[in-house]
VEXBA-395862 format. One line per field, with one value per residue: residue number from 1; residue in one letter; y, x, z of N, C-alpha, C in turn. Coordinates in nm, 3 decimals, decimal comma. Layout:
i <- [NUM;...] .
aa <- [A;...] .
n_c2 <- [Y;...] .
n_c1 <- [X;...] .
n_c3 <- [Z;...] .
ca_c2 <- [Y;...] .
ca_c1 <- [X;...] .
ca_c3 <- [Z;...] .
c_c2 <- [Y;...] .
c_c1 <- [X;...] .
c_c3 <- [Z;...] .
This chain:
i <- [1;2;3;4;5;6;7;8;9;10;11;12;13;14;15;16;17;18;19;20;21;22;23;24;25;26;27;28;29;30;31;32;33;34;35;36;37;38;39;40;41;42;43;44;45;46;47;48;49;50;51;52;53;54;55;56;57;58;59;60;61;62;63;64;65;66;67;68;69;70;71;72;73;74;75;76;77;78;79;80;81;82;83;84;85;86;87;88;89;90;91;92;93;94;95;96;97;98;99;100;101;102;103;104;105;106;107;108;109;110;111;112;113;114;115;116;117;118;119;120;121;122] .
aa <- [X;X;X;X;X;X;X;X;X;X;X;X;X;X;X;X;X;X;X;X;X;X;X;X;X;X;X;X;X;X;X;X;X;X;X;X;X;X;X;X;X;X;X;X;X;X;X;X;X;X;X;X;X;X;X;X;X;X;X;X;X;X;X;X;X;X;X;X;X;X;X;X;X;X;X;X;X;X;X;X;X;X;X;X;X;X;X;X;X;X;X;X;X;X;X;X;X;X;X;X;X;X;X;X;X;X;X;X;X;X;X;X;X;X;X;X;X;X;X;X;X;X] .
n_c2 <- [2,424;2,136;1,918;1,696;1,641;1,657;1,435;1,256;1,293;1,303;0,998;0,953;0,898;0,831;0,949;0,849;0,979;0,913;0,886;1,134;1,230;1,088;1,216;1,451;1,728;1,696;1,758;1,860;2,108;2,014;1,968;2,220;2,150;2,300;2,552;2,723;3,050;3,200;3,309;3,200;2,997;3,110;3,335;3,183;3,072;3,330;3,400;3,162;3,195;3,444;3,329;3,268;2,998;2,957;2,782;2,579;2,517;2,629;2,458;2,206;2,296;2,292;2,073;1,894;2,026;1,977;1,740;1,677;1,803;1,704;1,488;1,558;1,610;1,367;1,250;1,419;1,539;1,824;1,831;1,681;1,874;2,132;2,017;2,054;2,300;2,349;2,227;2,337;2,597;2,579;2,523;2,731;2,917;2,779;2,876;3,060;2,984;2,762;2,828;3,008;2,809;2,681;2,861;2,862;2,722;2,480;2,165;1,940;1,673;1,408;1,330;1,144;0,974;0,948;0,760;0,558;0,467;0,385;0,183;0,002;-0,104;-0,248] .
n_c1 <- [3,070;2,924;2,692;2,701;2,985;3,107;2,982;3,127;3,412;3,358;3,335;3,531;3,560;3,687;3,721;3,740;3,868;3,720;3,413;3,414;3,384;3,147;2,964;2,948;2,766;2,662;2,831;2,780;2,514;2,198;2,027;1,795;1,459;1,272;1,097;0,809;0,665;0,421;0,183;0,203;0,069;-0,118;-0,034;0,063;-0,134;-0,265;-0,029;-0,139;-0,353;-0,345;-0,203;-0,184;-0,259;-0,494;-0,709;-0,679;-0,450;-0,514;-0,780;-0,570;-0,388;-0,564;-0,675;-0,443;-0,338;-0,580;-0,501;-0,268;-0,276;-0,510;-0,382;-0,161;-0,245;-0,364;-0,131;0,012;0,251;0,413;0,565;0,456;0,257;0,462;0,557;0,397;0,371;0,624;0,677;0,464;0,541;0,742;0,671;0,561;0,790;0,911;0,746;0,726;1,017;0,955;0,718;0,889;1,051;0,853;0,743;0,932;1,008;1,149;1,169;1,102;0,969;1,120;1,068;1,020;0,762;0,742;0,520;0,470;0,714;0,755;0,550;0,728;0,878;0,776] .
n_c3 <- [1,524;1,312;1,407;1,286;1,284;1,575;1,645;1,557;1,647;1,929;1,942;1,828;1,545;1,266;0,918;0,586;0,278;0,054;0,186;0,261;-0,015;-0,143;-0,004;-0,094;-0,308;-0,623;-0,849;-1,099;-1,300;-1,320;-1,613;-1,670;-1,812;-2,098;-2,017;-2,116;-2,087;-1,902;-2,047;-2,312;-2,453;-2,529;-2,683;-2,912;-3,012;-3,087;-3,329;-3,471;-3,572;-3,723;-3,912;-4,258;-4,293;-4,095;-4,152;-4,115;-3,907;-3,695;-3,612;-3,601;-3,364;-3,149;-3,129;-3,087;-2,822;-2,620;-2,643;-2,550;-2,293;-2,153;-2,108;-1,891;-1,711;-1,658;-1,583;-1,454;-1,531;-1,717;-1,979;-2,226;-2,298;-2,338;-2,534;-2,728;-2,729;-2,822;-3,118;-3,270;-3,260;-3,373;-3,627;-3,702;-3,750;-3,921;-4,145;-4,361;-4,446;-4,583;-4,718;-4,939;-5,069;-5,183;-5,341;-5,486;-5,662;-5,746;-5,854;-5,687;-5,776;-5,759;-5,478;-5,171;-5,067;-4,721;-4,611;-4,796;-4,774;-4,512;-4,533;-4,677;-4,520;-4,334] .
ca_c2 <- [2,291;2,083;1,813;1,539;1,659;1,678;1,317;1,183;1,354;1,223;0,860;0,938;0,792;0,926;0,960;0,841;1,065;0,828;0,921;1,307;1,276;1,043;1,283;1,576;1,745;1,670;1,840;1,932;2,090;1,933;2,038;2,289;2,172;2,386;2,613;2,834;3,198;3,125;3,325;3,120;2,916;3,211;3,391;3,109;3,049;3,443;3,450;3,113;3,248;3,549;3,304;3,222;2,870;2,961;2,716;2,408;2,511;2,602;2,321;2,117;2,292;2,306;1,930;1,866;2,100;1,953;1,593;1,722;1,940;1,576;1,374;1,631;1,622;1,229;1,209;1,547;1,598;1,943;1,808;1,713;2,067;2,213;1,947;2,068;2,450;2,406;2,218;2,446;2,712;2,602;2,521;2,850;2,948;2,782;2,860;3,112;2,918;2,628;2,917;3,015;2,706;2,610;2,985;2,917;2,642;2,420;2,062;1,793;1,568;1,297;1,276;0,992;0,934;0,901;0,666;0,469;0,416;0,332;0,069;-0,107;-0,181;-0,335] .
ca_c1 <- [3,102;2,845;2,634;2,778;3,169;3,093;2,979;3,233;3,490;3,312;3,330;3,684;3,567;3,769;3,627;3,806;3,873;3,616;3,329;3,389;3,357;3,036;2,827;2,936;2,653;2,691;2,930;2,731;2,393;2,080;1,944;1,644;1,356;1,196;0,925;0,762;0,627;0,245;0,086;0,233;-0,004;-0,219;0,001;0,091;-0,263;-0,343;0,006;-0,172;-0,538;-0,313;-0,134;-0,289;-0,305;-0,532;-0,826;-0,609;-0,381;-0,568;-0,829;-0,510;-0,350;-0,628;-0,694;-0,296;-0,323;-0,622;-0,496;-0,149;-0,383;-0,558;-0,235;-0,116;-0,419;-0,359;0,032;0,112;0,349;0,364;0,621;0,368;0,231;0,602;0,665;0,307;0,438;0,722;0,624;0,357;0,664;0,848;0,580;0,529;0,934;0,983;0,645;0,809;1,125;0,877;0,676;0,992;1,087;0,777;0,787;1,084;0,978;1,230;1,123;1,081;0,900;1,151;1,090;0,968;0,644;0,730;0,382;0,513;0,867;0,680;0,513;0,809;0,975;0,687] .
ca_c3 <- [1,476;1,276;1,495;1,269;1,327;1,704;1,716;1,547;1,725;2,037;1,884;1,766;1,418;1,090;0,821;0,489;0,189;-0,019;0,238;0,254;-0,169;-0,148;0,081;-0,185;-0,367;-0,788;-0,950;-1,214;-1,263;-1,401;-1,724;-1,635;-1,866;-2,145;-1,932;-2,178;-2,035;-1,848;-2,155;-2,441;-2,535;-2,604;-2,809;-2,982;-3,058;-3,185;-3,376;-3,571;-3,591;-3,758;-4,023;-4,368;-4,267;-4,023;-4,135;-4,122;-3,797;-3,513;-3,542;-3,537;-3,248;-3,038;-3,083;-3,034;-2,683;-2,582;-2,584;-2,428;-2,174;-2,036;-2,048;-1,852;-1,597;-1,640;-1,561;-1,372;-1,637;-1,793;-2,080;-2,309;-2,333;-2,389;-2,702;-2,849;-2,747;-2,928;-3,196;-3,317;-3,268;-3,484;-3,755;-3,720;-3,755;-4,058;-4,213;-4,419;-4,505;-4,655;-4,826;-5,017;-5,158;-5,312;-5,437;-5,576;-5,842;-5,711;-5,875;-5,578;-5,831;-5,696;-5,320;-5,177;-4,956;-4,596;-4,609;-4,845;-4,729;-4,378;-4,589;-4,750;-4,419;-4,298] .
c_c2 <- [2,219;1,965;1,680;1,519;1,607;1,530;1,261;1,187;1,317;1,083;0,818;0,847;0,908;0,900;0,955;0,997;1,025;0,874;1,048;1,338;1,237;1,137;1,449;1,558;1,724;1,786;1,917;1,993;2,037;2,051;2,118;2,232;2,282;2,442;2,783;2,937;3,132;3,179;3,266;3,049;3,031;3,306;3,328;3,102;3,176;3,464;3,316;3,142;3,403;3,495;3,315;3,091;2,821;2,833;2,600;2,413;2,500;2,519;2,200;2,134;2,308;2,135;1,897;1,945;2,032;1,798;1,606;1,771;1,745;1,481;1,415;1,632;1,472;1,202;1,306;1,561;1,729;1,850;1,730;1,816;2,118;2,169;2,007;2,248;2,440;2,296;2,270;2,539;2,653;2,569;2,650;2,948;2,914;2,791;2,943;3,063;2,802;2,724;2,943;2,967;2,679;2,738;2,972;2,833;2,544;2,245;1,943;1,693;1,449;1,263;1,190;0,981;0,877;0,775;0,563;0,412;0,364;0,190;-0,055;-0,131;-0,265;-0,492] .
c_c1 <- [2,971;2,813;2,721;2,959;3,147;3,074;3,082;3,343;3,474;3,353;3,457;3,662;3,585;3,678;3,756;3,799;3,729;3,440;3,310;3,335;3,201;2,930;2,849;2,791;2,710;2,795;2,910;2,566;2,307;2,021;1,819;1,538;1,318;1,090;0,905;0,717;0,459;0,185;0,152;0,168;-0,137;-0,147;0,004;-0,035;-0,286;-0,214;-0,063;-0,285;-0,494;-0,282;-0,269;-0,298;-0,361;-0,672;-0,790;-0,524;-0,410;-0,666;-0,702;-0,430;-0,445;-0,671;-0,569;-0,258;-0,429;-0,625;-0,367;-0,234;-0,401;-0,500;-0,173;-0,178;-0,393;-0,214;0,052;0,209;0,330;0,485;0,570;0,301;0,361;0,618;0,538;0,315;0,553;0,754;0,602;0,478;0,721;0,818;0,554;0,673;0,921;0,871;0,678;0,937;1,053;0,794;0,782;1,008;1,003;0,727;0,898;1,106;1,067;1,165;1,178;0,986;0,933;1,168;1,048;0,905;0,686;0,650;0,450;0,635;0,870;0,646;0,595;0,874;0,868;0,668] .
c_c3 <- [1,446;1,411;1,484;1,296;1,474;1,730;1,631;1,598;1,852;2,019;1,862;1,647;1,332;0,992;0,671;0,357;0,115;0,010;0,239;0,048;-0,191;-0,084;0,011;-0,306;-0,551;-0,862;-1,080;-1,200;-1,281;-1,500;-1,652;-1,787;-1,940;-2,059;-2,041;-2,056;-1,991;-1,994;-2,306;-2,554;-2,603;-2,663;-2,925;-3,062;-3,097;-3,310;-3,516;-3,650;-3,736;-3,925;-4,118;-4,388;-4,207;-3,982;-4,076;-3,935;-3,701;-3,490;-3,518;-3,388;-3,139;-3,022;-3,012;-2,875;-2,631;-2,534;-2,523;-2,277;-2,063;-2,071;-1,942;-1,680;-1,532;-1,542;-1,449;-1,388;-1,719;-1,937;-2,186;-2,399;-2,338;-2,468;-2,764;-2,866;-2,860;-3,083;-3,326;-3,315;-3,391;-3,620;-3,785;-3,806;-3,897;-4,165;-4,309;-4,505;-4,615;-4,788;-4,965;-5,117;-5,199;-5,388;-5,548;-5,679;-5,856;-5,724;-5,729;-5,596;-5,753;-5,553;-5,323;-5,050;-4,845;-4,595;-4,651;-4,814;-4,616;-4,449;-4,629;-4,686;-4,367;-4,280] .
C-alpha cells in the first residue's frame, strides 16, 4: 500500500473523484523537438561545399551557424541551431526543384519584389 493511501486511511479522509483526476499524469504526450543526428552540421556543411553554389552558401552558412552557435552559448537554447539545420536543409532540398524552373524558361517577368511590397506597407 502506497505511503499516501496509508495516511489517508489513517485520517479516514476520501478522496473525491475530481482529486484522483487532478494528480493524473497528462493524457497526452509533448511534442519531442526537432534533434538533428550530433554529425549534421558537418554533413550538411560537406553536402554544400559539394553544391555549385558553393561560393555563395557556405560563407552564408557558416555566418548563419556561427551567430545561432553564440545565441546558443548565450540562451542555452539548442533551437536556434536546429532552425539554421533545417533551413540550410531544405535550401538544399529544393535546390534542384528551383534549378528546374528557371531551366524551364518559365516567364516570371511579373512577380513582385518582396523589398518593395515591404516598402508599400510601410
Amino acid at each position: 500500500m502506497p505511503a499516501s493511501t496509508a495516511i489517508r486511511l489513517a485520517y479516514r479522509e476520501v478522496t473525491t473523484c475530481r482529486e484522483d483526476q487532478m494528480s493524473a499524469q497528462p493524457d497526452h504526450a509533448p511534442v519531442t523537438p526537432y534533434a538533428p543526428a550530433p554529425g549534421a552540421p558537418a554533413e550538411l556543411l560537406a553536402r554544400l561545399r559539394a553544391d555549385r553554389r558553393a561560393d555563395t552558401w557556405v560563407p552564408a552558412f557558416e555566418r548563419e551557424w556561427a551567430a545561432a552557435l553564440e545565441e546558443s552559448r548565450r540562451t542555452f537554447s539548442l533551437a536556434g541551431l536546429y532552425e539554421v539545420l533545417q533551413e540550410w536543409q531544405g535550401r538544399l532540398a529544393s535546390a534542384s526543384a528551383v534549378d528546374a524552373f528557371v531551366a524551364s524558361g518559365y516567364d516570371d517577368s511579373d512577380f513582385i519584389d518582396m523589398a518593395e511590397l515591404r516598402g508599400r506597407r510601410q
